[in-house]
PDB file of N, CA, C and O in Angstrom:
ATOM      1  N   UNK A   1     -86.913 -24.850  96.202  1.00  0.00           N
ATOM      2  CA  UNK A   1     -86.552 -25.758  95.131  1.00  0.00           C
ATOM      3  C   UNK A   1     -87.552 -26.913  95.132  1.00  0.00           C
ATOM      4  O   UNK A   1     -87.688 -27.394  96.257  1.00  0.00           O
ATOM      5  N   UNK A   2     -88.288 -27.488  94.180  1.00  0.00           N
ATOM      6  CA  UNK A   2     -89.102 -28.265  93.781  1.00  0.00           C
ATOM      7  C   UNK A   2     -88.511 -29.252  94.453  1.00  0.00           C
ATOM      8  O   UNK A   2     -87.469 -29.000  95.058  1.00  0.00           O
ATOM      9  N   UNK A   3     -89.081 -30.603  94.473  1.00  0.00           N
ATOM     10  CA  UNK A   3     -88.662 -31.807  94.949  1.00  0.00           C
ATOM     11  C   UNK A   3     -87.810 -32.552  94.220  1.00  0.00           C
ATOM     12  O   UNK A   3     -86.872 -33.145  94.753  1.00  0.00           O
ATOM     13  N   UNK A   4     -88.082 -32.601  92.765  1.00  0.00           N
ATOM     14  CA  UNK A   4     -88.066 -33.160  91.578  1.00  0.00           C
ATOM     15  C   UNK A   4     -86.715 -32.773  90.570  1.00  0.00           C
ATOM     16  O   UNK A   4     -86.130 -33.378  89.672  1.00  0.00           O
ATOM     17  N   UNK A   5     -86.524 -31.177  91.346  1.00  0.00           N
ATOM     18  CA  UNK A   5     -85.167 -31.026  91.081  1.00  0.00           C
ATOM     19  C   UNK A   5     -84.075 -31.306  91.442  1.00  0.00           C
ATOM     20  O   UNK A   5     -83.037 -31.495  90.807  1.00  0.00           O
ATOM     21  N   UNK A   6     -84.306 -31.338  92.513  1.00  0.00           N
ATOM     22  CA  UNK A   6     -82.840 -32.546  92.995  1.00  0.00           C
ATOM     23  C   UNK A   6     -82.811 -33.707  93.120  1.00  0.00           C
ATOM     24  O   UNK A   6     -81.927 -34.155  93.850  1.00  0.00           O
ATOM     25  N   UNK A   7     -83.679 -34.577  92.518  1.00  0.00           N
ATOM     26  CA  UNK A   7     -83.609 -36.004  91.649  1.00  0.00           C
ATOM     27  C   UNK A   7     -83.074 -35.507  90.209  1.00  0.00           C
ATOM     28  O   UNK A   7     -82.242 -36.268  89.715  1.00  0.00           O
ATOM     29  N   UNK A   8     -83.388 -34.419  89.484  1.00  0.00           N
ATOM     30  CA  UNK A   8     -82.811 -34.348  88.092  1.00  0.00           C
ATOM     31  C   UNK A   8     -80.937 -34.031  88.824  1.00  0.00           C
ATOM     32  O   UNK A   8     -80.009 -34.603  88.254  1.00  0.00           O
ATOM     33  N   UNK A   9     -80.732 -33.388  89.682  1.00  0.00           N
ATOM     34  CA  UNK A   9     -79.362 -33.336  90.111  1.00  0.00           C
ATOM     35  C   UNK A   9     -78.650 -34.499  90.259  1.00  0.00           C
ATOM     36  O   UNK A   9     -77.585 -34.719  89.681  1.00  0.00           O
ATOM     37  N   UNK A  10     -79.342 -35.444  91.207  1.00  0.00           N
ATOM     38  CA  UNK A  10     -78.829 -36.353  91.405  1.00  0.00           C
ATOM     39  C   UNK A  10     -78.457 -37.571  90.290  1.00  0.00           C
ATOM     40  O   UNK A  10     -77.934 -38.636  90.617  1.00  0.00           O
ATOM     41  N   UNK A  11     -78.775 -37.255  89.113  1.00  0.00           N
ATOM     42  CA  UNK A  11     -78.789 -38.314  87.923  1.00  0.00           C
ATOM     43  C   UNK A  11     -77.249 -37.667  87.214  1.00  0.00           C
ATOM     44  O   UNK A  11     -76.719 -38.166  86.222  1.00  0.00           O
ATOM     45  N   UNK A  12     -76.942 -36.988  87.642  1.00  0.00           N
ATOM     46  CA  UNK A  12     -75.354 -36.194  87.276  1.00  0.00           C
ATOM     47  C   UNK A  12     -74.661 -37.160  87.608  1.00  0.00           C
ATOM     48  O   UNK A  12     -73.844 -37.624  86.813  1.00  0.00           O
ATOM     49  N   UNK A  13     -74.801 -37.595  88.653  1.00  0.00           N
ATOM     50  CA  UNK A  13     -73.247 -38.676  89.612  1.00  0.00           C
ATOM     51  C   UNK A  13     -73.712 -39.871  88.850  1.00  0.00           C
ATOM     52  O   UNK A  13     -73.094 -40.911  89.080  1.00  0.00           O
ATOM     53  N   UNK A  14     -74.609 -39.912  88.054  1.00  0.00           N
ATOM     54  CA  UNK A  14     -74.164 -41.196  86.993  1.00  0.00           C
ATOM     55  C   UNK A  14     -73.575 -41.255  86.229  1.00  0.00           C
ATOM     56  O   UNK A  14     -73.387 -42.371  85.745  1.00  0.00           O
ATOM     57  N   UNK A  15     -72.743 -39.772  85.489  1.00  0.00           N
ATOM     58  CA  UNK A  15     -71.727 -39.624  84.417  1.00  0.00           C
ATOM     59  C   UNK A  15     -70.403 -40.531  85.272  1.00  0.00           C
ATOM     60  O   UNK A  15     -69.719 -41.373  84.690  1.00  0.00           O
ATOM     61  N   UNK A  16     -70.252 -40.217  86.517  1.00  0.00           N
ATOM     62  CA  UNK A  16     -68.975 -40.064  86.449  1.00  0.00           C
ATOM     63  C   UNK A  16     -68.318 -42.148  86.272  1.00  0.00           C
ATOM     64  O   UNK A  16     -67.590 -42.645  85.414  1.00  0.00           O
ATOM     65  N   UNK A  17     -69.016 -42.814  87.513  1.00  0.00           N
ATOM     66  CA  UNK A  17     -68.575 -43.955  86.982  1.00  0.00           C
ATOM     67  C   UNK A  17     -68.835 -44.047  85.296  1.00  0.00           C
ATOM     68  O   UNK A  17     -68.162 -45.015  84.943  1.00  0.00           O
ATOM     69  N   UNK A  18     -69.436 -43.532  84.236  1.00  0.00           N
ATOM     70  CA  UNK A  18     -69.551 -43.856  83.006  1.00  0.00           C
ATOM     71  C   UNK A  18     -68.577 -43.825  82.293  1.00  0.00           C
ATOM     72  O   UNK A  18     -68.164 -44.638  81.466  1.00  0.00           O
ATOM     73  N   UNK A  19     -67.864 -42.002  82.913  1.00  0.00           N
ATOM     74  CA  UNK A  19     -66.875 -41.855  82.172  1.00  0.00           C
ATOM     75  C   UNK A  19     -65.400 -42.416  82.337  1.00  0.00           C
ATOM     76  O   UNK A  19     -64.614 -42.685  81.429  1.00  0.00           O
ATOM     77  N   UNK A  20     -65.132 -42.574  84.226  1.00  0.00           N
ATOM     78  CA  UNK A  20     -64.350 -43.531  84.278  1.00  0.00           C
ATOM     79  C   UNK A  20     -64.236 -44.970  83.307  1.00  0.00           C
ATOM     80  O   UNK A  20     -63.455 -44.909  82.357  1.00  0.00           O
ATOM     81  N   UNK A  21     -64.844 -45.995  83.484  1.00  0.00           N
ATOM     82  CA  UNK A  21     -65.189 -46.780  82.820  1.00  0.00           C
ATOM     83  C   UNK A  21     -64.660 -46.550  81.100  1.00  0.00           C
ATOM     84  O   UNK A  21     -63.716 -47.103  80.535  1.00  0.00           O
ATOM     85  N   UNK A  22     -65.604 -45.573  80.565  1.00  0.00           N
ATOM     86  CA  UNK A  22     -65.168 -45.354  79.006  1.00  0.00           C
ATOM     87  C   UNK A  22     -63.369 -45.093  78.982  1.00  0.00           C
ATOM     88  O   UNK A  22     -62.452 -45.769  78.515  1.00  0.00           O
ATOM     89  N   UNK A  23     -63.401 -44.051  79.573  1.00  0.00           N
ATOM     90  CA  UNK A  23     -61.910 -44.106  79.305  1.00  0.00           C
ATOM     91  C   UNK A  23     -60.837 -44.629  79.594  1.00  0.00           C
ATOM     92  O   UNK A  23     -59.749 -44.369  79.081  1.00  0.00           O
ATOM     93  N   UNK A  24     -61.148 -45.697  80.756  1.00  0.00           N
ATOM     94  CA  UNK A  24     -60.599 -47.020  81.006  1.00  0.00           C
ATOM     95  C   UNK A  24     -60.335 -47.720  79.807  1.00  0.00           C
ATOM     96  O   UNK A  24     -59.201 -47.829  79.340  1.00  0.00           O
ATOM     97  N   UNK A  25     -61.691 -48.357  79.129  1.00  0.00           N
ATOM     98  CA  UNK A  25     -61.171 -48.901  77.887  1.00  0.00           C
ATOM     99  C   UNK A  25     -60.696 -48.679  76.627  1.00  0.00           C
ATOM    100  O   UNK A  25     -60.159 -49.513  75.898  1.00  0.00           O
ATOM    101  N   UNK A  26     -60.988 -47.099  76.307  1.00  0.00           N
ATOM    102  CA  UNK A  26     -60.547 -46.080  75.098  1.00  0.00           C
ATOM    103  C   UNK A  26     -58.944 -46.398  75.307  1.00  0.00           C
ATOM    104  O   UNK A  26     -58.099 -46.872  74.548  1.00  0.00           O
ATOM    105  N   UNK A  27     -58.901 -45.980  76.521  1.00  0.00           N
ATOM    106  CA  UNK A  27     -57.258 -46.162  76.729  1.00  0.00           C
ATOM    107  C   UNK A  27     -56.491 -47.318  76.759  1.00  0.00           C
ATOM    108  O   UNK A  27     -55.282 -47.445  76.565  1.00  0.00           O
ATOM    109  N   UNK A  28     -57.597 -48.396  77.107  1.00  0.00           N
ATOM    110  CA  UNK A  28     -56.656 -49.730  77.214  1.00  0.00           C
ATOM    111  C   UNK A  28     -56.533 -50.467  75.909  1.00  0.00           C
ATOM    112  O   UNK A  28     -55.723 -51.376  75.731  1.00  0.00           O
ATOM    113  N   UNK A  29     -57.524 -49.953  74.853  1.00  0.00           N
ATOM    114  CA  UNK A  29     -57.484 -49.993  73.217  1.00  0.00           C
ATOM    115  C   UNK A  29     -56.385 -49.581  72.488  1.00  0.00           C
ATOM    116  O   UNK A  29     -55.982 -50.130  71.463  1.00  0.00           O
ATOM    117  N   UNK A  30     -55.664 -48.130  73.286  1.00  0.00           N
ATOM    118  CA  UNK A  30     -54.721 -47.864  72.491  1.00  0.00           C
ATOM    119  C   UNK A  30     -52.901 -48.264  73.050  1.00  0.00           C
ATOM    120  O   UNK A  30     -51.855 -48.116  72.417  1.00  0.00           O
ATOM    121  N   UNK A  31     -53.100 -48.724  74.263  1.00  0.00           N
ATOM    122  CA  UNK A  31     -51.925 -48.911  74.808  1.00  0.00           C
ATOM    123  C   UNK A  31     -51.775 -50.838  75.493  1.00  0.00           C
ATOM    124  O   UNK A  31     -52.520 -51.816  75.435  1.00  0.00           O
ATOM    125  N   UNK A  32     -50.832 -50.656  75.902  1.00  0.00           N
ATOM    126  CA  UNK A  32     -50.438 -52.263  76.033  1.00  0.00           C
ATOM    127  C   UNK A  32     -50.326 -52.495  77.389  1.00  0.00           C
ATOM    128  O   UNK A  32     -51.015 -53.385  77.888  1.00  0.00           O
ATOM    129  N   UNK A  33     -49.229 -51.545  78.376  1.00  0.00           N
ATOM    130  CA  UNK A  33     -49.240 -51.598  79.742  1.00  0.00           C
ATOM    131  C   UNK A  33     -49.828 -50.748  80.393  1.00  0.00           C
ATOM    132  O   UNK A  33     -50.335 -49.689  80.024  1.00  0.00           O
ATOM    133  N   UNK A  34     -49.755 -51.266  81.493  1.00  0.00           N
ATOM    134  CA  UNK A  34     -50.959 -50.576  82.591  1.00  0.00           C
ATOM    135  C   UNK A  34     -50.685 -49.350  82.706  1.00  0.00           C
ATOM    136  O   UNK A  34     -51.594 -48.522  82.645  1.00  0.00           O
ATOM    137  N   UNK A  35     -49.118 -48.901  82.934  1.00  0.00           N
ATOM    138  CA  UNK A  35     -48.513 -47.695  82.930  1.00  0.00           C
ATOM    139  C   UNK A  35     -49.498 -46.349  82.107  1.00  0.00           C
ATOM    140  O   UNK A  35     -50.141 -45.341  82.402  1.00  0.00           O
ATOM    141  N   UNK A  36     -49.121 -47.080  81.027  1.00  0.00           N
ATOM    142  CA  UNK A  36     -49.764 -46.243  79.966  1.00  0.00           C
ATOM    143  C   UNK A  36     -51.103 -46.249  79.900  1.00  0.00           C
ATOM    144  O   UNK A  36     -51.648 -45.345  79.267  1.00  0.00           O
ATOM    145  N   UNK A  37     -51.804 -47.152  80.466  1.00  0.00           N
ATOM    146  CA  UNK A  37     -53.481 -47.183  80.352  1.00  0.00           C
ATOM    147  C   UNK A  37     -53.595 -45.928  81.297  1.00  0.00           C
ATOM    148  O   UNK A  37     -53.859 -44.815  80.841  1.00  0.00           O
ATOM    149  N   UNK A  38     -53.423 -46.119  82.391  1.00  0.00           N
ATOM    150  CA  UNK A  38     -53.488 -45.430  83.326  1.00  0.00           C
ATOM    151  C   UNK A  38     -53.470 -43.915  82.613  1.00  0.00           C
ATOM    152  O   UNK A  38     -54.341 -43.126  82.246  1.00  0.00           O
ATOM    153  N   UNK A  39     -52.146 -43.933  82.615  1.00  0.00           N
ATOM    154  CA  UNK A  39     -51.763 -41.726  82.152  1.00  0.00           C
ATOM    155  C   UNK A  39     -53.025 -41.776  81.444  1.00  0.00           C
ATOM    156  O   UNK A  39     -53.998 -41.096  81.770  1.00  0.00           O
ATOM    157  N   UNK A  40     -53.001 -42.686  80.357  1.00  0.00           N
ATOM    158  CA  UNK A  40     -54.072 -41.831  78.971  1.00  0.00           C
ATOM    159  C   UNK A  40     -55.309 -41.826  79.429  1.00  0.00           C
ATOM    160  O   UNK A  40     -56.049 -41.103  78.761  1.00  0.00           O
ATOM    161  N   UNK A  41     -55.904 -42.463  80.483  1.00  0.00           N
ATOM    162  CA  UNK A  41     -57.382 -42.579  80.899  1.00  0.00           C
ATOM    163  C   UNK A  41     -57.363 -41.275  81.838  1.00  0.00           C
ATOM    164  O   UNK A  41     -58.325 -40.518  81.715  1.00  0.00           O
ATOM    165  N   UNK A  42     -56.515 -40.991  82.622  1.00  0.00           N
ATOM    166  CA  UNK A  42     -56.515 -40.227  83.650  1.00  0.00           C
ATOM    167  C   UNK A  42     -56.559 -38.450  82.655  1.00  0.00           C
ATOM    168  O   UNK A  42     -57.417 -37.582  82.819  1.00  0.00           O
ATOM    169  N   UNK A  43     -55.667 -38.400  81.934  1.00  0.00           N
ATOM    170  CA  UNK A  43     -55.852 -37.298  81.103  1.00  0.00           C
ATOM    171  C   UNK A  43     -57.347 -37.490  80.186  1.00  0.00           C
ATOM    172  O   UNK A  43     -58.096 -36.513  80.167  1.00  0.00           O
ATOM    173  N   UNK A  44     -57.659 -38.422  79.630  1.00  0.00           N
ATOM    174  CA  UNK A  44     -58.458 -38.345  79.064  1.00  0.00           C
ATOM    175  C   UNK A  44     -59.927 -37.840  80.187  1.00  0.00           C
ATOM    176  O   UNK A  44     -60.621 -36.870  79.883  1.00  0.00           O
ATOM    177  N   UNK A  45     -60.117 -38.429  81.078  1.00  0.00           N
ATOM    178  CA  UNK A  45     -60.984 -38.241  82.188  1.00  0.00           C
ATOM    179  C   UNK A  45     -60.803 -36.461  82.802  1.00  0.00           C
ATOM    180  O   UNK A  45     -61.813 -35.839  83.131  1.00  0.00           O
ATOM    181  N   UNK A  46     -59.694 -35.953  82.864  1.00  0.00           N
ATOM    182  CA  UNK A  46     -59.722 -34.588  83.233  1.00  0.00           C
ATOM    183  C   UNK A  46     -60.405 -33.831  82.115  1.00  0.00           C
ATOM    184  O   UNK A  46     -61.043 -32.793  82.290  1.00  0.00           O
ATOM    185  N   UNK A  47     -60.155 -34.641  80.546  1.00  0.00           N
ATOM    186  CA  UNK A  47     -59.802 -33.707  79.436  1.00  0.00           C
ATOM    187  C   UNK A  47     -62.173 -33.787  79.624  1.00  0.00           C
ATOM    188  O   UNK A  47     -62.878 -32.821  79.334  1.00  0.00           O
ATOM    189  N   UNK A  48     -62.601 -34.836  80.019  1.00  0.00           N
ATOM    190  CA  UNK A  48     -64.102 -35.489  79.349  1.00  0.00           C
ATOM    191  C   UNK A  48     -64.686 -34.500  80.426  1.00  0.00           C
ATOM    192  O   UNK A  48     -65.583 -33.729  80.085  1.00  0.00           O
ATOM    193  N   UNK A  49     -64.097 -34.499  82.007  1.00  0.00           N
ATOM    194  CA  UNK A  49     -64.831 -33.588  83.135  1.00  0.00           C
ATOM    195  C   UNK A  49     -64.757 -32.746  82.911  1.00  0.00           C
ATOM    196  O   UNK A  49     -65.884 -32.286  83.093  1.00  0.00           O
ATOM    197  N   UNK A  50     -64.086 -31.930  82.537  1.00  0.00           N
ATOM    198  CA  UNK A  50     -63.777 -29.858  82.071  1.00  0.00           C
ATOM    199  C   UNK A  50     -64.713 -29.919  81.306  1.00  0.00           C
ATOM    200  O   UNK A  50     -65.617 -29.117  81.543  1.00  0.00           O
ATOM    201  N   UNK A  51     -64.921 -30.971  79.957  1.00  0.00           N
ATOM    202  CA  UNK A  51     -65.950 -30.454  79.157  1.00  0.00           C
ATOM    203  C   UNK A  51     -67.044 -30.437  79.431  1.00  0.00           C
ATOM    204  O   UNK A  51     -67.711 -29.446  79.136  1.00  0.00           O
ATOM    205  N   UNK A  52     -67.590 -31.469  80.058  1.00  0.00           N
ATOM    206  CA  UNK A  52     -69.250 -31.785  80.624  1.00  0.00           C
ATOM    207  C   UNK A  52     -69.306 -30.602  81.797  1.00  0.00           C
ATOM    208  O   UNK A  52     -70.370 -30.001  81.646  1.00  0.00           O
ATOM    209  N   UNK A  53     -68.757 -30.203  82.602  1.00  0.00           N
ATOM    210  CA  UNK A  53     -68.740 -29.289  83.533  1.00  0.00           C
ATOM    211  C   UNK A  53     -69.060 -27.904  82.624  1.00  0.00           C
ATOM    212  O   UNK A  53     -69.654 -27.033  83.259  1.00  0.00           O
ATOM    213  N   UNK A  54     -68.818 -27.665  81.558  1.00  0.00           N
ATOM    214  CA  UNK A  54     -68.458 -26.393  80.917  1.00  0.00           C
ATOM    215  C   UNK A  54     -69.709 -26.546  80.218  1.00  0.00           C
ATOM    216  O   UNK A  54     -70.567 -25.695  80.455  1.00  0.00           O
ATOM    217  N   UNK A  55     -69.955 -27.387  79.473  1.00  0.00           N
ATOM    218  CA  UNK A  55     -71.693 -27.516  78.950  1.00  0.00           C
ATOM    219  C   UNK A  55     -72.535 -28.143  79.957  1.00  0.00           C
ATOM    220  O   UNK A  55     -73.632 -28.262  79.410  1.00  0.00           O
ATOM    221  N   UNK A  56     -72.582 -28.465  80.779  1.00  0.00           N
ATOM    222  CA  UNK A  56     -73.368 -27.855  82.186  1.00  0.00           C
ATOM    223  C   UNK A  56     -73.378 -26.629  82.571  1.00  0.00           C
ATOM    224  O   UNK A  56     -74.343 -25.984  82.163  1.00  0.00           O
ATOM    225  N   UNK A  57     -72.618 -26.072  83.232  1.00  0.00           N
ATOM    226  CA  UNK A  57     -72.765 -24.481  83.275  1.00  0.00           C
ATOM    227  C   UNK A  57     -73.265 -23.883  82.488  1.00  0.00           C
ATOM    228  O   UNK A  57     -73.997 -22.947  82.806  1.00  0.00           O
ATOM    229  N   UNK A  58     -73.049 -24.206  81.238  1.00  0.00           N
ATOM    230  CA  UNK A  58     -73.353 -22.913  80.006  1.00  0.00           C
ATOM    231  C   UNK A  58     -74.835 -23.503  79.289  1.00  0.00           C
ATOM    232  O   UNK A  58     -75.177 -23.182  78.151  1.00  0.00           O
ATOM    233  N   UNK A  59     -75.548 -24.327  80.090  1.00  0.00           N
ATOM    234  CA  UNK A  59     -76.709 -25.134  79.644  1.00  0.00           C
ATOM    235  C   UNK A  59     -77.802 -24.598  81.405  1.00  0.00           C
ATOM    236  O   UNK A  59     -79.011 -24.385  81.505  1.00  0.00           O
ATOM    237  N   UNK A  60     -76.755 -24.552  82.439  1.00  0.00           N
ATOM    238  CA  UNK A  60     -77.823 -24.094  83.489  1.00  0.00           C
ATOM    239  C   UNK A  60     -77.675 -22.764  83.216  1.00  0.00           C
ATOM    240  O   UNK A  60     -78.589 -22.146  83.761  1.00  0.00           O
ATOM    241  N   UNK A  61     -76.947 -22.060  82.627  1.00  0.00           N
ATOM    242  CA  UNK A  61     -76.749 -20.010  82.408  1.00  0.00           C
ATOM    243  C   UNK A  61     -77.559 -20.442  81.519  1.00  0.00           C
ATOM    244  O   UNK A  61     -78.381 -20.951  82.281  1.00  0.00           O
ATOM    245  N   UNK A  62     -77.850 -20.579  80.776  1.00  0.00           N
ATOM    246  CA  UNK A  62     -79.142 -20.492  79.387  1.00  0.00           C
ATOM    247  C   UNK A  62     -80.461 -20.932  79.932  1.00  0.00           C
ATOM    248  O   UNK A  62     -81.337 -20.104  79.686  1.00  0.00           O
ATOM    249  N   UNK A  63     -80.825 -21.849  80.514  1.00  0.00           N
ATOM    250  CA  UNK A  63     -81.820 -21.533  81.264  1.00  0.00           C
ATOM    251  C   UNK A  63     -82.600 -20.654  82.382  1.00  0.00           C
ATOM    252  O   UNK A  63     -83.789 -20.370  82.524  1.00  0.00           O
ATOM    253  N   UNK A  64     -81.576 -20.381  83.023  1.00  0.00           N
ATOM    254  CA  UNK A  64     -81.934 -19.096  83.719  1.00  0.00           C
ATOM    255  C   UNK A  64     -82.748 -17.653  83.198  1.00  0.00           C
ATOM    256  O   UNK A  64     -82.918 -16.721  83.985  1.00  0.00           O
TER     257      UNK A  64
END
């Protein structure tokens, strides 16, 4: 493996604080208590990782 490719790997683990973060406030936009910030960020965050995981995979299978 090149050198250079696992610096392009390593720029992945910058989604994740991003997406935490985003859906922290998506959620705290639509709700009032923490209760509820919470659930909707936490679903929203499973719902944002399945997808980026799934067009990752299907973006490293196409290159291959």
């Amino acid at each position: 493996m090149p050198p250079f490719a696992l610096l392009t790997f390593l720029h992945i683990w910058l989604v994740i604080p991003l997406v935490v973060v985003y859906c922290l406030v998506y959620a705290a936009t639509r709700h009032e208590d923490a209760k509820s910030i919470f659930r909707h960020a936490g679903s929203l965050m499973g719902w944002m990782f399945l997808f980026l995981a799934v067009v990752y995979a299907l973006l490293s299978w196409l290159t291959r």
